[in-house]
C-alpha positions as YAML, in Angstrom:
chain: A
units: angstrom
residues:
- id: 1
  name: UNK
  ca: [2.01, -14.98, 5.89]
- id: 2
  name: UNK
  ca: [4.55, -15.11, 3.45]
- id: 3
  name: UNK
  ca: [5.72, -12.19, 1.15]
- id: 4
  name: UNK
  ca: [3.72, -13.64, -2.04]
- id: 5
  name: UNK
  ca: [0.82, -14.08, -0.09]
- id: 6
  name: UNK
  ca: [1.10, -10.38, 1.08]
- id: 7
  name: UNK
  ca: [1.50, -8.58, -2.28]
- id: 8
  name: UNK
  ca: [-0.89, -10.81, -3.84]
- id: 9
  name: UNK
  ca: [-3.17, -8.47, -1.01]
- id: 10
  name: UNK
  ca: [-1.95, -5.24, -2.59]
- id: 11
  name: UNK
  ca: [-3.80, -3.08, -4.85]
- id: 12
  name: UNK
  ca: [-1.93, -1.45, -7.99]
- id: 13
  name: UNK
  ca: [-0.13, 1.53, -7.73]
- id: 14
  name: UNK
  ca: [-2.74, 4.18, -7.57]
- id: 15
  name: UNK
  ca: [-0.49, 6.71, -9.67]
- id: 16
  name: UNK
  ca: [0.82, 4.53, -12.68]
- id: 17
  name: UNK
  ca: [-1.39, 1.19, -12.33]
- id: 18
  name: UNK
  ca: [1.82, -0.97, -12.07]
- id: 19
  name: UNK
  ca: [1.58, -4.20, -10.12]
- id: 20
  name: UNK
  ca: [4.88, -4.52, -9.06]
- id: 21
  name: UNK
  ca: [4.35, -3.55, -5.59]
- id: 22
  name: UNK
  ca: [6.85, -4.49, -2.87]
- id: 23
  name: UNK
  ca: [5.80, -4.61, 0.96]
- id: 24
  name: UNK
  ca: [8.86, -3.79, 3.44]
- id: 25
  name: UNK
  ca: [8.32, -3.24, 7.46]
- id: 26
  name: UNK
  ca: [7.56, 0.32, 7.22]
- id: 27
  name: UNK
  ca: [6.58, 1.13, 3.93]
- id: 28
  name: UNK
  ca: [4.96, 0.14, 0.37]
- id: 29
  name: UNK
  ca: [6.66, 0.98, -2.88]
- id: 30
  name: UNK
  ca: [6.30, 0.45, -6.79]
- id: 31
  name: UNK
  ca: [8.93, -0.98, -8.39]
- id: 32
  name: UNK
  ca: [7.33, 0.55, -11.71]
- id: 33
  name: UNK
  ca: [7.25, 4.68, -10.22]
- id: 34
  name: UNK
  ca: [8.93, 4.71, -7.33]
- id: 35
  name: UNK
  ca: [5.65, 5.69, -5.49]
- id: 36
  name: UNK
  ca: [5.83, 4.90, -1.60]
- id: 37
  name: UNK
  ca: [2.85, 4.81, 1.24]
- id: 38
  name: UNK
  ca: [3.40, 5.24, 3.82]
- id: 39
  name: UNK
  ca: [6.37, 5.59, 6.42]
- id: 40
  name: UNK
  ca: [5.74, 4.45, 9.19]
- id: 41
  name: UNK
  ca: [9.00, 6.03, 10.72]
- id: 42
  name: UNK
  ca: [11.51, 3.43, 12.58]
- id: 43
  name: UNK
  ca: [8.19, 1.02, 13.01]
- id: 44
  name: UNK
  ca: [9.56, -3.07, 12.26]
- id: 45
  name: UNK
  ca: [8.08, -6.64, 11.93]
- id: 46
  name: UNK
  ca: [4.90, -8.07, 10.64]
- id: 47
  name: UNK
  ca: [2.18, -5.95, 12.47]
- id: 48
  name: UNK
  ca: [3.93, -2.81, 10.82]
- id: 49
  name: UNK
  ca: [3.86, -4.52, 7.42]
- id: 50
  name: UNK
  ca: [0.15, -5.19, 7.68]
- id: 51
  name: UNK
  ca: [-0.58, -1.63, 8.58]
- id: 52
  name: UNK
  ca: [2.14, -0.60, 5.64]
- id: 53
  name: UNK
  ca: [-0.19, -2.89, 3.09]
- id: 54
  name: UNK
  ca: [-3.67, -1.69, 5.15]
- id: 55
  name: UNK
  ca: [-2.56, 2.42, 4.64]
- id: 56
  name: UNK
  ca: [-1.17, 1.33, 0.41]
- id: 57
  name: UNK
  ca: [-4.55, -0.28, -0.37]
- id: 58
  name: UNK
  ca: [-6.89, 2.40, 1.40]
- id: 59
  name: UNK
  ca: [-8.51, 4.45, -1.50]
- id: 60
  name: UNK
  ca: [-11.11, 7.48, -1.27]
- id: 61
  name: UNK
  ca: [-14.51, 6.01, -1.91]
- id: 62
  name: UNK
  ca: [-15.77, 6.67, -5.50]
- id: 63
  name: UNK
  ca: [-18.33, 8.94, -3.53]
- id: 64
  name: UNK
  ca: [-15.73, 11.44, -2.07]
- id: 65
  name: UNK
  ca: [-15.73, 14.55, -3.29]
- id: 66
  name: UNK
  ca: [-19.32, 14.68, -4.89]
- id: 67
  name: UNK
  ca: [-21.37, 15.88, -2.04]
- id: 68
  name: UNK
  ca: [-22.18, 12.41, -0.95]
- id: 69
  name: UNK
  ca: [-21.87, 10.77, 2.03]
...
């Protein structure tokens, strides 16, 4: 999987909206905010990435929060 292919996976930053999102081995950040999820410490290569893009796209469900389950 290539790098475009990746961030075409990514979902906006979830604290400014921005779309330029870069993947890196052990990390996600916003070129727009600086915003970063997550570090994944001295983790490397593409299964790290995918878990870097897996932990940046995971979002509480619209139901969190409101006594739902």
């Amino acid at each position: 999987m290539t790098n475009d292919e990746m961030s075409d996976q990514l979902k906006p930053c979830p604290f400014c909206g921005g779309s330029d999102i870069r993947p890196f081995d052990n990390s996600v950040v916003c070129n727009s905010c600086s915003a970063s999820r997550p570090d994944l410490g001295h983790c490397v290569g593409a299964e790290c990435r995918k878990d870097a893009i897996a932990a940046w796209n995971r979002r509480p469900s619209s139901a969190a929060g409101k006594g739902e389950a």
